[in-house]
C-alpha positions as CSV (number, residue, x, y, z in Angstrom):
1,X,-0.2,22.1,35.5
2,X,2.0,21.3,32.8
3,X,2.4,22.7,29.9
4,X,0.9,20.4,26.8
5,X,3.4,19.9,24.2
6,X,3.0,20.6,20.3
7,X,1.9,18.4,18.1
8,X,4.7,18.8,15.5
9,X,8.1,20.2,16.1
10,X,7.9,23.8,14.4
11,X,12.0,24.0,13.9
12,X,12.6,21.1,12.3
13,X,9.4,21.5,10.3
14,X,10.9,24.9,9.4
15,X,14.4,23.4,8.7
16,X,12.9,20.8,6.4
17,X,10.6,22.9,4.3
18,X,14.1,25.3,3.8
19,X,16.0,22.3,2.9
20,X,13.3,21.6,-0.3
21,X,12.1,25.0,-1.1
22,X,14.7,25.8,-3.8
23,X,14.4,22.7,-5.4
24,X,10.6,22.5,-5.0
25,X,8.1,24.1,-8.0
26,X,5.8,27.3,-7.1
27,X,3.1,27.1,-9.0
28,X,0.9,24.1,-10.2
29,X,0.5,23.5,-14.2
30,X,-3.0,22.3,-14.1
31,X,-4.2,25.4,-11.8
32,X,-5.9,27.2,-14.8
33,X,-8.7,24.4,-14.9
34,X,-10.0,23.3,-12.2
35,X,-11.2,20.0,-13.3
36,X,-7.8,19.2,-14.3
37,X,-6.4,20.1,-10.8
38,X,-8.8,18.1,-9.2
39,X,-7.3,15.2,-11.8
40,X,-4.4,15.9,-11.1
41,X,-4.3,16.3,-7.5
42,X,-6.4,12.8,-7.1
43,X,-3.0,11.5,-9.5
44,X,-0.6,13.0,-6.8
45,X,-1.4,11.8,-3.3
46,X,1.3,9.1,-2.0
47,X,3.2,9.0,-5.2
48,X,6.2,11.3,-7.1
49,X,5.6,14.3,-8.8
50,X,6.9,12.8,-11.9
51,X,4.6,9.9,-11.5
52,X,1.4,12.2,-11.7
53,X,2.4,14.2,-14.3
54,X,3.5,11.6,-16.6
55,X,-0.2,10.2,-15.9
56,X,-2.0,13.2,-16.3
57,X,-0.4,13.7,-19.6
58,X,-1.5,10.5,-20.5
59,X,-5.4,11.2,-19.5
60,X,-5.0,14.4,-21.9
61,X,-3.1,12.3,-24.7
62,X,-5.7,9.5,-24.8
63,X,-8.9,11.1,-24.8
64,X,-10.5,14.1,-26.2
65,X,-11.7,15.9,-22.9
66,X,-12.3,15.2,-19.4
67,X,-16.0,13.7,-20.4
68,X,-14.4,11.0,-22.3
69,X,-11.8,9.8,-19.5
70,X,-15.0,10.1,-16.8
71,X,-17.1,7.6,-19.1
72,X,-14.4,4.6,-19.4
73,X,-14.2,1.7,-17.6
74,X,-11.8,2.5,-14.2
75,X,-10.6,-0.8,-15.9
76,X,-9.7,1.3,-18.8
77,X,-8.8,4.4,-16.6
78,X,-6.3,2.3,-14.8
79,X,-4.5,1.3,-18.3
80,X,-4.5,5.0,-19.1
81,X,-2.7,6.4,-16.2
82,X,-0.5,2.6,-15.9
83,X,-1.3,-0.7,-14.7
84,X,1.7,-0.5,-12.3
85,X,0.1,2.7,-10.6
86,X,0.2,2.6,-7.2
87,X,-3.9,1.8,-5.6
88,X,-4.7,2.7,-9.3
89,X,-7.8,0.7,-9.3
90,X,-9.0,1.8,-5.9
91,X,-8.0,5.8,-6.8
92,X,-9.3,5.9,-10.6
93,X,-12.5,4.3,-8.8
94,X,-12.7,7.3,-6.6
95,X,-12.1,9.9,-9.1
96,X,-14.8,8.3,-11.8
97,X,-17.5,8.5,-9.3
98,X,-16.6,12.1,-7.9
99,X,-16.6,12.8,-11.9
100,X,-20.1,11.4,-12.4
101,X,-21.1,13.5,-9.3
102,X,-19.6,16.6,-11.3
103,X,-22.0,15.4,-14.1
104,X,-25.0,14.6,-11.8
105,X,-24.9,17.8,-10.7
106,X,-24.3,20.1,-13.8
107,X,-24.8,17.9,-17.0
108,X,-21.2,18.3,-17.6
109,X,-17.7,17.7,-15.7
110,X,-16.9,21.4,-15.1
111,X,-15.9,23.1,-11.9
112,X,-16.1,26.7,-13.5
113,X,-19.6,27.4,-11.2
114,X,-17.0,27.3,-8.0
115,X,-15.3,30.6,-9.2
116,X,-16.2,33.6,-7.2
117,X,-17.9,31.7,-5.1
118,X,-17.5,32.3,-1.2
119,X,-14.5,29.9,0.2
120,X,-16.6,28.5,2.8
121,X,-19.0,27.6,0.2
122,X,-16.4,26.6,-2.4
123,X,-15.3,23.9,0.7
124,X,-18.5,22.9,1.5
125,X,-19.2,22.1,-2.1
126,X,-15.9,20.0,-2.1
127,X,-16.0,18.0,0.9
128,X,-19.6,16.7,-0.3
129,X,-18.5,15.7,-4.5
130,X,-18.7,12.1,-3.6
131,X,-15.3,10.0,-3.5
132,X,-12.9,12.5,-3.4
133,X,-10.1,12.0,-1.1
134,X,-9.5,15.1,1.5
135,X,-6.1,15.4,0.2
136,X,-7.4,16.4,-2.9
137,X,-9.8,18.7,-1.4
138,X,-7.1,20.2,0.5
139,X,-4.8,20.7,-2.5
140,X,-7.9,22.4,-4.7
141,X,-8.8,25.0,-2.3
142,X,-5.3,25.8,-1.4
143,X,-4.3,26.2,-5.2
144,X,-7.0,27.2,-6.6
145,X,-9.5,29.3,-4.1
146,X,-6.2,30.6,-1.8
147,X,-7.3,28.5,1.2
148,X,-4.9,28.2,4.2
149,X,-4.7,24.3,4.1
150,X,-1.5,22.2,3.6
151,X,-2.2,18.9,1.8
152,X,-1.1,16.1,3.5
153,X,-1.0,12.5,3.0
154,X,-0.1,9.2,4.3
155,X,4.2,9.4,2.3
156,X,3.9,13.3,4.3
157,X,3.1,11.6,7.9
158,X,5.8,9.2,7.3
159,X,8.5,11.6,6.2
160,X,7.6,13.9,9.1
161,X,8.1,11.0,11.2
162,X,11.5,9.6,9.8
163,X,12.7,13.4,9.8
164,X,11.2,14.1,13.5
165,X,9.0,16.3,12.8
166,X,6.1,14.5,14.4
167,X,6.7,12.3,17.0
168,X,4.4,9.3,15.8
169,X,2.2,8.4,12.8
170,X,-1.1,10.2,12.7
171,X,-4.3,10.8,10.6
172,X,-3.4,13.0,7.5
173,X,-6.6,15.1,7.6
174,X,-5.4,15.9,11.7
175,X,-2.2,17.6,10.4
176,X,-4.2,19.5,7.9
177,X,-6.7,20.7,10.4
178,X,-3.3,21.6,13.0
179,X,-1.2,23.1,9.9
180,X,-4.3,25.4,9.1
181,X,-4.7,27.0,12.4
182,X,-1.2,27.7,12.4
183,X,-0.2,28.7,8.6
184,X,-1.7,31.3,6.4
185,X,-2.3,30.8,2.9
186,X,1.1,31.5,1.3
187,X,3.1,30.3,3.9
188,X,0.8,26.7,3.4
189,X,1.4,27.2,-0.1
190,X,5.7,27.7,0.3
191,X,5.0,24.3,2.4
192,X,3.2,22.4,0.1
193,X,5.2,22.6,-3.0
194,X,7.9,21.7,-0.1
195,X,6.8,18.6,0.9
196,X,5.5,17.5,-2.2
197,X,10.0,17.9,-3.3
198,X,10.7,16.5,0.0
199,X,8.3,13.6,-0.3
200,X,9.7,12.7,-3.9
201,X,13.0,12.2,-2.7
202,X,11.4,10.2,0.0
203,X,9.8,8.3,-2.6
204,X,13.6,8.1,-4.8
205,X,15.5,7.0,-2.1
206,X,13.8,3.9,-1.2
207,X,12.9,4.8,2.5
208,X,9.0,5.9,1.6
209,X,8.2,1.9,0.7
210,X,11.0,1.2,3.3
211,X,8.2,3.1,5.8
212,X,5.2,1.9,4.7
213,X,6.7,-1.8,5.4
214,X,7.5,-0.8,9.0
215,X,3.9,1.3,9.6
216,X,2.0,-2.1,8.3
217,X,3.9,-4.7,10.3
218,X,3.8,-2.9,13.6
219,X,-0.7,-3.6,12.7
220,X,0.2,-7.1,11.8
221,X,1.1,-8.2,15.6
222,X,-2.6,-6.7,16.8
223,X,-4.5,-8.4,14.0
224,X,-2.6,-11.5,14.2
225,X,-3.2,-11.7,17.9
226,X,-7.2,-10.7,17.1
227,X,-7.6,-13.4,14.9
228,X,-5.7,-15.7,17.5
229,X,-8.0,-14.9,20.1
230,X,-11.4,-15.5,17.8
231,X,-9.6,-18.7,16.6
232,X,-8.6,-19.9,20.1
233,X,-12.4,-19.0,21.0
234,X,-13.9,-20.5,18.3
235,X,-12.0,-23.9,19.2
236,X,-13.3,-23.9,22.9
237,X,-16.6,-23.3,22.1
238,X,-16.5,-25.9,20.0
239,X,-14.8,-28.3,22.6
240,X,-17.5,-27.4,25.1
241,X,-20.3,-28.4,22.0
242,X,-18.3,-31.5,21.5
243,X,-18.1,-32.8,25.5
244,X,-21.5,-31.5,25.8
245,X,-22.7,-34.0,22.8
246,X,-20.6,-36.7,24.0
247,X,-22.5,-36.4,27.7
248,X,-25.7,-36.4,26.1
249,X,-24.6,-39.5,24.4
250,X,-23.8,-41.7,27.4
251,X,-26.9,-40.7,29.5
């Protein structure tokens, strides 16, 4: 029986998280609230560090607290963090209705009832605030409850691919689930503020949108040939309706 090989390759994983620890940060600004992490963490996902903070200083700058920004528009939440933002109307969408949850739940948008809390309780509680992308969960319970789990999303699968670190695109929320049974929490922690530097440069140097182009037109082929089929099926079945109605017609 042979042996099954790993998932990721471990050296050059290794070699690339060395490469962009020194220029990477080691602690996150918005840690000390926990509201403004989760903000902040839903501002990060598949864009540049820069990107997200210049938003998130934006969602401070233009309203009074975190209960103002969760009752605007996601119209007017998009114009806050910029109409340019990359999915910002899909992603401020998200984050306004895991913020209502927040209020739903506790009359305000707080996250300070999470503290002391048991982690597997903490996660639970995460996983089910409604909207909120399992990167973000990830992130929070990594930097702010000390959980073993690296953050990963689709611009991380991509530059693990390009650098060979995985052999093929996967499911972000797969590596998370591999990284965690193989990482403790400060090693996950070293990694994350690794890729997050690595993944910016990826971003800079043009070959993150230079990715995402290749990753959606290797889906186009299948869906183009999908939709050929239903069309092509489509047509006979209505060349069978047509010969049928013309037989009819000439008994």
């Amino acid at each position: 029986m042979t042996e099954k090989k790993p998932a990721f390759n471990i050296n050059r994983l290794n070699s690339l998280v060395k490469k962009y620890s020194a220029r990477a940060r080691t602690e996150e600004p918005n840690v000390a609230d926990l509201t403004a992490l989760l903000i902040h963490s839903s501002l990060l996902y598949d864009v540049t560090t820069e990107m997200a903070d210049t938003a998130m200083q934006r969602v401070r700058s233009r309203n009074v607290d975190f209960n103002e920004f969760r009752v605007n528009l996601v119209e007017e939440m998009v114009t806050t963090i910029g109409l340019k933002y990359p999915d910002g109307f899909e992603r401020m969408r998200r984050l306004r209705m895991t913020l209502f949850d927040l209020f739903r739940r506790h009359h305000r948008v707080t996250l300070e009832q999470l503290v002391g809390k048991p982690k597997r309780d903490v996660r639970i509680y995460l996983e089910h605030l409604e909207r909120i992308p399992t990167y973000v969960v990830s992130r929070m319970l990594l930097l702010g409850f000390d959980v073993a789990l690296v953050p990963i999303d689709q611009t991380t699968i991509d530059l693990l691919v390009h650098y060979e670190v995985l052999p093929e695109d996967m499911k972000p929320n797969l590596l998370t689930e591999l990284f965690a049974k193989k990482f403790k929490s400060e090693r996950a922690r070293q990694m994350h503020f690794a890729l997050v530097a690595a993944t910016d440069a990826f971003h800079n140097s043009g070959r993150a949108e230079e990715a995402r182009i290749k990753r959606e037109s290797t889906k186009k082929p299948r869906g183009a040939a999908a939709k050929s089929a239903e069309n092509a099926k489509s047509i006979r079945k209505t060349k069978t309706k047509s010969k049928a109605k013309a037989t009819a017609r000439s008994r």
